[in-house]
C-alpha positions as CSV (number, residue, x, y, z in Angstrom):
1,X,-18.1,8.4,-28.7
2,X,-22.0,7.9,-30.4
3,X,-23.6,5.4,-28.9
4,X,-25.1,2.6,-31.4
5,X,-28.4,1.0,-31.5
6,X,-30.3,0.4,-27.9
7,X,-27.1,1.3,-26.0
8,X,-27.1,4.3,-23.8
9,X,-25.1,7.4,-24.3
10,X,-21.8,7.2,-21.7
11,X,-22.5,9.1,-19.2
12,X,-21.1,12.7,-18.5
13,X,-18.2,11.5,-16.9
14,X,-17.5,8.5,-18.6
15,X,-17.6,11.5,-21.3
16,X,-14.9,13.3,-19.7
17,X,-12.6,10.2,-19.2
18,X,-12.9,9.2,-22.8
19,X,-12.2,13.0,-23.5
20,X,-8.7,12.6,-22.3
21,X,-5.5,12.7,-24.7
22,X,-4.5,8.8,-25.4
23,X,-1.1,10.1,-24.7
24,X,-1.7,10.0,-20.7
25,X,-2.3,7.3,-18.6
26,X,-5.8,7.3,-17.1
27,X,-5.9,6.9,-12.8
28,X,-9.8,5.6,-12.3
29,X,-9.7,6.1,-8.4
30,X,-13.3,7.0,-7.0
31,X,-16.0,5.3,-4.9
32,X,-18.3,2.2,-5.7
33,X,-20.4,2.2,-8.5
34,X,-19.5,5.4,-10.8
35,X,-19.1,3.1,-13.6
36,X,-15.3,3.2,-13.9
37,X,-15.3,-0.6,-15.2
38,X,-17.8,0.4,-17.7
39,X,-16.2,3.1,-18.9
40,X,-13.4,0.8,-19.8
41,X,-15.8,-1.2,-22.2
42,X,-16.3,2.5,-24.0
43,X,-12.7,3.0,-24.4
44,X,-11.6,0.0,-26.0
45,X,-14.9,-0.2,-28.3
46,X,-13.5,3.7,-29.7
47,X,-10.2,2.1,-30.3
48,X,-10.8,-0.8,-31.4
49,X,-12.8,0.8,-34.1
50,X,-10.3,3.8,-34.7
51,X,-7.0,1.9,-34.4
52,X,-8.1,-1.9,-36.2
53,X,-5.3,-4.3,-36.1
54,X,-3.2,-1.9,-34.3
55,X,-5.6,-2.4,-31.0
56,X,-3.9,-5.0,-28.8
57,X,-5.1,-4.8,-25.2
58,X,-5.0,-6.4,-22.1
59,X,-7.6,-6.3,-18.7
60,X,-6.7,-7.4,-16.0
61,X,-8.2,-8.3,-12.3
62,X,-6.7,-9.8,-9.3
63,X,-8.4,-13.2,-9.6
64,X,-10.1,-15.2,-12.5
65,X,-13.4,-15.3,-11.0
66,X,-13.2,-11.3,-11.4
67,X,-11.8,-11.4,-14.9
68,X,-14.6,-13.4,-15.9
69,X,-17.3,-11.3,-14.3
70,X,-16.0,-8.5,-16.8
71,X,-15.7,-10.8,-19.5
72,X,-19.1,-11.3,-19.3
73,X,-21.1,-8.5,-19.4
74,X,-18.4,-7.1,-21.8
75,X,-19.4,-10.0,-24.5
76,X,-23.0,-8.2,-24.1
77,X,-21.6,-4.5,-24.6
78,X,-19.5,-5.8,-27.6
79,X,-21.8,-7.2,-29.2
80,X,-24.0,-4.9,-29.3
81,X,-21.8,-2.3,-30.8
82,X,-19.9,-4.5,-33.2
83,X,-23.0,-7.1,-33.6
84,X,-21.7,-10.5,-35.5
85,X,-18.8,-9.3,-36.6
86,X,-16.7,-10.3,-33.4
87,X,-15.4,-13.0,-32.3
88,X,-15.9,-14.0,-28.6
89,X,-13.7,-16.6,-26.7
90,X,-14.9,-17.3,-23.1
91,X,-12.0,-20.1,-22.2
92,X,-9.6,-18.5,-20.0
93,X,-8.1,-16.6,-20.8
94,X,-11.2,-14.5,-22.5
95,X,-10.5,-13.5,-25.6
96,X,-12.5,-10.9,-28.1
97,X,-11.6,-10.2,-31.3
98,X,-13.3,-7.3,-33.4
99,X,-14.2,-6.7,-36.9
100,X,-11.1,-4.3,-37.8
101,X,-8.6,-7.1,-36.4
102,X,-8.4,-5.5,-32.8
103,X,-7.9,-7.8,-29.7
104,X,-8.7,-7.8,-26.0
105,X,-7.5,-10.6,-23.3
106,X,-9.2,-10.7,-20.5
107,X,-7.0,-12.2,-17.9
108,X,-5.7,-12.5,-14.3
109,X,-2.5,-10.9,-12.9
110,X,-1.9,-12.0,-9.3
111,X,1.0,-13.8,-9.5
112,X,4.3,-13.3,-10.7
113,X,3.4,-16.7,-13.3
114,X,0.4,-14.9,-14.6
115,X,2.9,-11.9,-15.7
116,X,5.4,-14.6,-17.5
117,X,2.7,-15.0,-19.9
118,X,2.4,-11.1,-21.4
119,X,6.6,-10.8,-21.1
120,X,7.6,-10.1,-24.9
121,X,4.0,-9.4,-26.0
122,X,3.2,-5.9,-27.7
123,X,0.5,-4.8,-26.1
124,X,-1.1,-0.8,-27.3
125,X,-3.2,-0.9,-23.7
126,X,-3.4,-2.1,-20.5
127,X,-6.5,-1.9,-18.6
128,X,-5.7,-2.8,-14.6
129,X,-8.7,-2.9,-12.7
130,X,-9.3,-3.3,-8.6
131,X,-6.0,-2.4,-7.7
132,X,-6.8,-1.3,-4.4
133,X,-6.8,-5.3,-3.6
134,X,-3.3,-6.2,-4.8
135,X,-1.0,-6.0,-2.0
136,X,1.7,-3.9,-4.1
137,X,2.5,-2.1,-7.9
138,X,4.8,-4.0,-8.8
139,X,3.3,-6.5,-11.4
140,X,1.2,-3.4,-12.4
141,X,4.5,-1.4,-13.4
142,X,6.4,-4.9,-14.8
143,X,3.1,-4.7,-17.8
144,X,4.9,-1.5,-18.6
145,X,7.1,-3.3,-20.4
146,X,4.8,-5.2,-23.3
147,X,3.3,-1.8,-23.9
148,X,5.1,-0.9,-27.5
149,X,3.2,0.0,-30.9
150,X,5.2,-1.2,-34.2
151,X,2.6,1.5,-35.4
152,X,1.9,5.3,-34.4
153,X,-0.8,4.6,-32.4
154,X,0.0,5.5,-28.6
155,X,0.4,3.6,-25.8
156,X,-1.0,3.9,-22.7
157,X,-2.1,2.2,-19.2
158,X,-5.6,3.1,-17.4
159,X,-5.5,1.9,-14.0
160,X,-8.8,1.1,-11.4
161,X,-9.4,1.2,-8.1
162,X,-11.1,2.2,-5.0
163,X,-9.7,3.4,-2.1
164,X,-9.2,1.0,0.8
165,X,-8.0,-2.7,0.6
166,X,-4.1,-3.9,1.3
167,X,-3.0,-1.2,-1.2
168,X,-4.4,1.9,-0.2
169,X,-1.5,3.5,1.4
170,X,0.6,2.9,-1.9
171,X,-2.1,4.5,-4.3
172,X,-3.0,7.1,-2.1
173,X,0.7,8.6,-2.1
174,X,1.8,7.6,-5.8
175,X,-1.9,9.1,-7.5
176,X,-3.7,10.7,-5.4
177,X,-1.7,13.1,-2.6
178,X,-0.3,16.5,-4.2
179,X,-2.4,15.9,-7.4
180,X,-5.0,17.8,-9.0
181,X,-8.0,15.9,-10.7
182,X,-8.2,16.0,-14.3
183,X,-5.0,18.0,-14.9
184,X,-1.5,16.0,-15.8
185,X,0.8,14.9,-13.2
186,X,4.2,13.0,-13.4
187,X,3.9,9.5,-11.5
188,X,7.1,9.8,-10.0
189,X,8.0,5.8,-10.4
190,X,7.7,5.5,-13.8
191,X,7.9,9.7,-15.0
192,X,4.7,8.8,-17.2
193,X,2.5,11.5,-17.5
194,X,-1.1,10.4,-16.0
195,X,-4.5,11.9,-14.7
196,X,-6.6,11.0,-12.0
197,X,-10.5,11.1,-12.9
198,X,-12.4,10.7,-9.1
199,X,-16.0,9.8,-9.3
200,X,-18.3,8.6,-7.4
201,X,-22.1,6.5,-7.6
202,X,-23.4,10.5,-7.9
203,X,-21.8,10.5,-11.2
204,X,-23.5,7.3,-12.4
205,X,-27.5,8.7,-13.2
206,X,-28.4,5.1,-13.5
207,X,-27.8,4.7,-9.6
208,X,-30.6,5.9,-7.5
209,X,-30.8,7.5,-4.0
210,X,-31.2,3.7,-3.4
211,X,-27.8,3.1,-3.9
212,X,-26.7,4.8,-1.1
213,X,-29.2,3.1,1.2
214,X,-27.6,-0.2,0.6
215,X,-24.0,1.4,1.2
216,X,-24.9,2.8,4.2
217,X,-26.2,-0.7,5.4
218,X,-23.0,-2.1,4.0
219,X,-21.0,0.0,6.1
220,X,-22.8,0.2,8.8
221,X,-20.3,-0.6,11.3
222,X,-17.5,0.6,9.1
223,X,-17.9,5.2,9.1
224,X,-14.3,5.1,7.4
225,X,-15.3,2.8,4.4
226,X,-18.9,4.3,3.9
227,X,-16.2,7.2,3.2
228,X,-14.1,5.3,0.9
229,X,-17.0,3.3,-0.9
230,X,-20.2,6.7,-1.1
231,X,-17.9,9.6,-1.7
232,X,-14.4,8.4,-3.3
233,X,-12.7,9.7,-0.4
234,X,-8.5,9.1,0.1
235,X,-8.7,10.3,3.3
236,X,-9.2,7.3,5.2
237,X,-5.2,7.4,6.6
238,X,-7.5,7.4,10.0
239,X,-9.4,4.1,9.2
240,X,-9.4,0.6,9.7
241,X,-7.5,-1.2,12.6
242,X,-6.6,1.9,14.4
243,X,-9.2,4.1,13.9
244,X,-10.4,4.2,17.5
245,X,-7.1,4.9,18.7
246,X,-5.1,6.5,16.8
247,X,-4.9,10.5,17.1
248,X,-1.5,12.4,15.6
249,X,-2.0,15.1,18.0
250,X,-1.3,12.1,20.6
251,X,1.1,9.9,19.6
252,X,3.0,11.7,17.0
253,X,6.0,13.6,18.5
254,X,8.3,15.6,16.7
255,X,12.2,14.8,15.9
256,X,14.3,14.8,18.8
257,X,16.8,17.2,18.2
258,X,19.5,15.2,20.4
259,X,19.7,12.6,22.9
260,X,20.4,13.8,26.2
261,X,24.1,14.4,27.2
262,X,25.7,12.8,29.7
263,X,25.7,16.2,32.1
264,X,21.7,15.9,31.7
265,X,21.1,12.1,31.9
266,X,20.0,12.6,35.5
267,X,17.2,14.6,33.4
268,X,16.7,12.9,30.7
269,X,17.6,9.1,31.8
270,X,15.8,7.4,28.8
271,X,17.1,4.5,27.5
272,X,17.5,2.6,23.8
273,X,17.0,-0.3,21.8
274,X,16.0,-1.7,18.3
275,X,13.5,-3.3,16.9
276,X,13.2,-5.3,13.7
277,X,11.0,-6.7,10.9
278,X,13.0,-9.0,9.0
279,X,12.8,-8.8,4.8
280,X,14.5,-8.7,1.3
281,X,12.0,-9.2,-1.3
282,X,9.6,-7.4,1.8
283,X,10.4,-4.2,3.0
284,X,13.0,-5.0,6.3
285,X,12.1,-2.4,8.9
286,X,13.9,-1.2,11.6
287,X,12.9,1.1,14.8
288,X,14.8,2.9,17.2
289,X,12.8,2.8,20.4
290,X,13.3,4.9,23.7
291,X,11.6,3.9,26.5
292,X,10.6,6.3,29.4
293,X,11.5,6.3,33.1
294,X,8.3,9.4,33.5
295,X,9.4,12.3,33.1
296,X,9.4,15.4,30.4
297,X,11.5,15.5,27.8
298,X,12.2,18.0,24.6
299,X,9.1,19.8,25.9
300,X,6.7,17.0,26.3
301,X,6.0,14.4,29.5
302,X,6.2,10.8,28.7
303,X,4.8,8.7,31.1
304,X,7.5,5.7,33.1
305,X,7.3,3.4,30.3
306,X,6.3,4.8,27.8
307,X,8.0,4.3,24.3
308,X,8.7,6.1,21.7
309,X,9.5,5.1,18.0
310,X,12.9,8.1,17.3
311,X,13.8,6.6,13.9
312,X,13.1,4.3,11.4
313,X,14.8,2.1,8.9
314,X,13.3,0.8,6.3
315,X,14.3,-0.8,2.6
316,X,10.9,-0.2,0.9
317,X,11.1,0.8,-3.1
318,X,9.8,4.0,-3.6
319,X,6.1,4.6,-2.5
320,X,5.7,0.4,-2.6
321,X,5.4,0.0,1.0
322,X,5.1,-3.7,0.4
323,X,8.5,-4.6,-1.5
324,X,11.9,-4.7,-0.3
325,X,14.9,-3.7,-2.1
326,X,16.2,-7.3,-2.1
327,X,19.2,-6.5,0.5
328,X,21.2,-8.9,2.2
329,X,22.1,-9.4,5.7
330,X,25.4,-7.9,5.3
331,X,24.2,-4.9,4.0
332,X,21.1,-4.1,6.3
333,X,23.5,-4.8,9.4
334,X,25.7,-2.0,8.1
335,X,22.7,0.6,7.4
336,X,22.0,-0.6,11.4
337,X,25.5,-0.3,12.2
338,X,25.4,3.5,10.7
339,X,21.3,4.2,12.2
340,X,23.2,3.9,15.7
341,X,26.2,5.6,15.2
342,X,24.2,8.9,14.1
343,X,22.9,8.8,17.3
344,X,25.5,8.7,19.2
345,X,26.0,4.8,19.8
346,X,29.8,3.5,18.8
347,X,28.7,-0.2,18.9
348,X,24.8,-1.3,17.3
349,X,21.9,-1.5,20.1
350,X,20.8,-5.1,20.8
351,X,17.0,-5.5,19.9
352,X,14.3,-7.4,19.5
353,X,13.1,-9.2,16.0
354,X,10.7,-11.6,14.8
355,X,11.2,-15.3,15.7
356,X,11.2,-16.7,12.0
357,X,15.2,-15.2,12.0
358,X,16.1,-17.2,15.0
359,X,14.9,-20.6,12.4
360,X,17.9,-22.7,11.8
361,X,17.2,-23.2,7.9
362,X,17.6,-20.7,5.0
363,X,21.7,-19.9,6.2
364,X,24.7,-21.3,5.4
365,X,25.7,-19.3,8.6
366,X,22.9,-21.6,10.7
367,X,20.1,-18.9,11.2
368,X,19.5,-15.1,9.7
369,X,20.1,-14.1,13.5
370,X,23.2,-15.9,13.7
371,X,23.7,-14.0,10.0
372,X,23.3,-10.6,11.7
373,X,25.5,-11.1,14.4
374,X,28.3,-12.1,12.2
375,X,27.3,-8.4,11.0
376,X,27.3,-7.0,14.2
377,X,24.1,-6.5,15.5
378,X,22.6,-9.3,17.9
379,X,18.7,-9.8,17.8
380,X,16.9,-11.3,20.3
381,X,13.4,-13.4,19.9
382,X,10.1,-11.2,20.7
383,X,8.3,-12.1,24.0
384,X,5.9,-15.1,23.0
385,X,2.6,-13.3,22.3
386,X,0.4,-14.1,19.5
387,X,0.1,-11.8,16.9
388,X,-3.1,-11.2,17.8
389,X,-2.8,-10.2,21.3
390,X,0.5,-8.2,20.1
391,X,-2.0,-5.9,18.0
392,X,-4.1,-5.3,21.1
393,X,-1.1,-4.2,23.2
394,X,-0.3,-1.7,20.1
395,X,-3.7,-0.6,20.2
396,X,-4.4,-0.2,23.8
397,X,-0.6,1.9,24.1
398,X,-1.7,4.3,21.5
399,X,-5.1,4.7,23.3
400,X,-3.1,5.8,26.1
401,X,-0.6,8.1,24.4
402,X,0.4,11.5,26.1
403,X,-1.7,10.3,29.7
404,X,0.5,11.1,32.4
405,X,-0.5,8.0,34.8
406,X,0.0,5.1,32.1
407,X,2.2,4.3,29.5
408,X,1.7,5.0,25.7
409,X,3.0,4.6,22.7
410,X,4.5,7.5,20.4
411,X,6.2,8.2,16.9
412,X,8.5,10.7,16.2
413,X,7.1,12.6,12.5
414,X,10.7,11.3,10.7
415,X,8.8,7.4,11.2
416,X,7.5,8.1,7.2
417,X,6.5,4.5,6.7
418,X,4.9,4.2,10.2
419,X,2.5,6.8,9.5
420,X,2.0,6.2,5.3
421,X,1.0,2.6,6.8
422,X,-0.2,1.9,9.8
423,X,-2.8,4.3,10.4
424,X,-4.8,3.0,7.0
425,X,-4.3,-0.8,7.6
426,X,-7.3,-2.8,7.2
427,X,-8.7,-5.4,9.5
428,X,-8.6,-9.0,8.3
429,X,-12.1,-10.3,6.5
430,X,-11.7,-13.7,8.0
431,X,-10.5,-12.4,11.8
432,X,-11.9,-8.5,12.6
433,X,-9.2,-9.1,15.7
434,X,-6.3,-9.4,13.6
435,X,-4.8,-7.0,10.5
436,X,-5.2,-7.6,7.1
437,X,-1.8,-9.1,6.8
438,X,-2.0,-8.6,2.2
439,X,-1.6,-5.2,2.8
440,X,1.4,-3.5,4.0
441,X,2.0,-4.4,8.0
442,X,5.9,-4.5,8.1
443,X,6.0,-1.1,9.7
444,X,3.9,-2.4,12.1
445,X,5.1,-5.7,12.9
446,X,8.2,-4.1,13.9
447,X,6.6,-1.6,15.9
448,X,4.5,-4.7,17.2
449,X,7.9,-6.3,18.5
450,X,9.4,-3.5,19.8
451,X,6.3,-3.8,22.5
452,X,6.2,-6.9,22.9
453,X,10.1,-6.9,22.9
454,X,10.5,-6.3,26.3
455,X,12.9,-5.3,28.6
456,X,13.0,-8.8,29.6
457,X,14.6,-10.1,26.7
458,X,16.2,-6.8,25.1
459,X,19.4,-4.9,26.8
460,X,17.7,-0.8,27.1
461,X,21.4,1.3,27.1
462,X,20.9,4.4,28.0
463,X,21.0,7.6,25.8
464,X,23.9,8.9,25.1
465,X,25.5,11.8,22.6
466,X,24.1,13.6,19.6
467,X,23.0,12.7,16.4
468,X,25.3,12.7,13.8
């Protein structure tokens, strides 16, 4: 697209993003300051101009502070290419309206209210930008559904982001892992044909070597997001919270083939129990946890009480490791029921659980607890630790993983959500101490409780059988 009167030319890669076929979704995943929000300004100025009347679009940011922030500097670029033929509304939501007829809303999507308003709207493009700060996909996906043309003009949704934030681990898997940049893929949630254009500042010539001065003093203390924010990097699964502590080729064990039969318990006297996460519109997460007397085992030595996380439940959607399926009590207990019987357990392990379950309100049946034991599986409270000084535990166990004099904490490779999750969860802006609790901690909230379970308050059985 020409640029018009003083405006600059878009840059080369702003080139390449605008050179893509409208018929694929656009995933704008890089670093800070490549000029991914700008480039958005370029595509809906070409078709607004192209399309007229037919141009309905929507942007969208987390909060209205941010939607504004757009708003304005896009009333600037507007103008200037369409001069005084468009109309400019800055009352929220922003609104412009250009010569040919063409609209873009500016707006907020953060909450499920703010998605009521665009439900039976016909929409020819959605623009989602800072997605790496939403704590799931799931409004993002719902906008699908206003995206119709009563004309032949193609729809499309062109989704922005940097890596890091509560939704990293989501992005990362859905756009970014087994995909090639600027070459079609398939997003395997919705089957819409999309591709991802990385950048970075380096592809922004109006960014000096200044630029990365004042990222490196941003991130000073932070080597993981000087990664994410200077070079666009994914590969952060290492960062945040954990980052000092957590090494795979220390904790992560591989699948046990079998529990130990009864002729070799004398070698292999582990014992079990469970450990829970309570949710339905949240992911509910479930771990089966062996604890160590010291000893080897399947190969490896596990220090005397160590534990290890053997399998996992969980009732995430997809790649959304923030949203549940919505299942009841009835049915979780009975996908608990069948977790212990694979391995070898005729009635369900006792285990421990968050305390919110053990609250009599919410249940006609007194308390979710008292819910699950009407299902058949009996939860006891976690040991009274602050969530705070629960994280700490976690941390210091997988700081100690595979040491033969103290015990660790390890995860068996089958634990998918464990390691999509908690290695890349962020620490909280208000309390460094504590995890960012918008992104997706459930996998390790009920790997918190299963240390700070106990065997005080939870019945270990010992191992028995084989897997199923």
């Amino acid at each position: 697209m020409q640029a018009t009167l003083d405006l600059p030319r878009p840059t080369a890669w702003q080139e390449a993003v605008l050179a893509v076929p409208r018929e694929w979704d656009l995933a704008l995943f890089g670093g800070k300051g490549s000029g991914k929000s700008e480039v958005v300004k370029w595509l809906v100025a070409r078709d607004a101009r192209e399309f007229g009347n037919g141009f309905n679009g929507i942007y969208v940011r987390l909060t209205h502070g941010a939607a504004m922030e757009f708003a304005l500097s896009a009333a600037e670029f507007f103008r200037r290419i369409f001069g005084d033929g468009m109309r400019v509304s800055l009352q929220a939501p922003q609104r412009f309206t250009f010569p040919g007829g063409g609209m873009l809303v500016v707006d907020q999507l953060g909450t499920a209210g703010d998605y009521q308003k665009y439900m039976g709207k016909s929409l020819s493009c959605a623009f989602c930008d800072e997605l790496g700060e939403h704590r799931d996909m799931m409004l993002v996906d719902k906008l699908r559904a206003s995206l119709r043309s009563a004309r032949a003009i193609p729809t499309r949704m062109v989704l922005i982001g940097n890596p890091g934030g509560p939704n990293h681990a989501t992005l990362n898997k859905r756009f970014i892992v087994g995909t090639t940049p600027w070459q079609v893929t398939v997003d395997r949630v919705t089957c819409r044909p999309f591709v991802w254009c990385p950048s970075t500042y380096r592809d922004n010539p109006h960014l000096g070597p200044e630029y990365e001065a004042q990222l490196r003093a941003a991130y000073a203390h932070d080597p993981e997001g000087l990664k994410a924010a200077r070079d666009g990097s994914w590969a952060i699964d290492r960062g945040g919270y954990f980052a000092s502590v957590l090494e795979e080729s220390r904790v992560m064990v591989d699948p046990w083939p079998e529990w130990p039969q009864p002729k070799s318990r004398r070698h292999y006297p582990f014992q079990a129990s469970l450990a829970m996460d309570w949710g339905s519109s949240a992911p509910c997460v479930v771990y089966l946890v062996a604890r160590s007397p010291g000893g080897e085992a399947f190969g490896r030595y596990f220090s005397r009480d160590s534990l290890i996380l053997v399998d996992e439940l969980s009732t995430h959607i997809g790649d959304d490791y923030n949203t549940g399926a919505g299942f009841t009590v009835p049915q979780v207990g009975a996908r608990i029921r069948d977790l212990c019987k694979r391995w070898g357990f005729d009635q369900p392990l006792e285990g421990a659980a968050d305390d919110a379950i053990f609250a009599k309100t919410g249940s006609a049946s007194g308390s979710i607890a008292d819910e699950f034991r009407m299902a058949g599986v009996r939860w006891h409270p976690a040991r009274k630790l602050g969530r705070v000084q629960g994280w700490q535990r976690m941390k210091t166990l997988l700081s100690q993983a595979s040491r033969p004099d103290v015990p660790g904490l390890h995860v068996s490779r089958i634990c998918e959500g464990w390691w999509a999750t908690v290695p890349s969860l962020q620490r909280c802006p208000r309390n460094p101490e504590d995890v960012d609790s918008r992104g997706p901690d459930h996998h390790g909230d009920s790997c918190r409780y299963a240390i700070t379970g106990g065997a005080h308050e939870v019945r270990f059985v010992p191992l028995s059988g084989t897997p199923g």
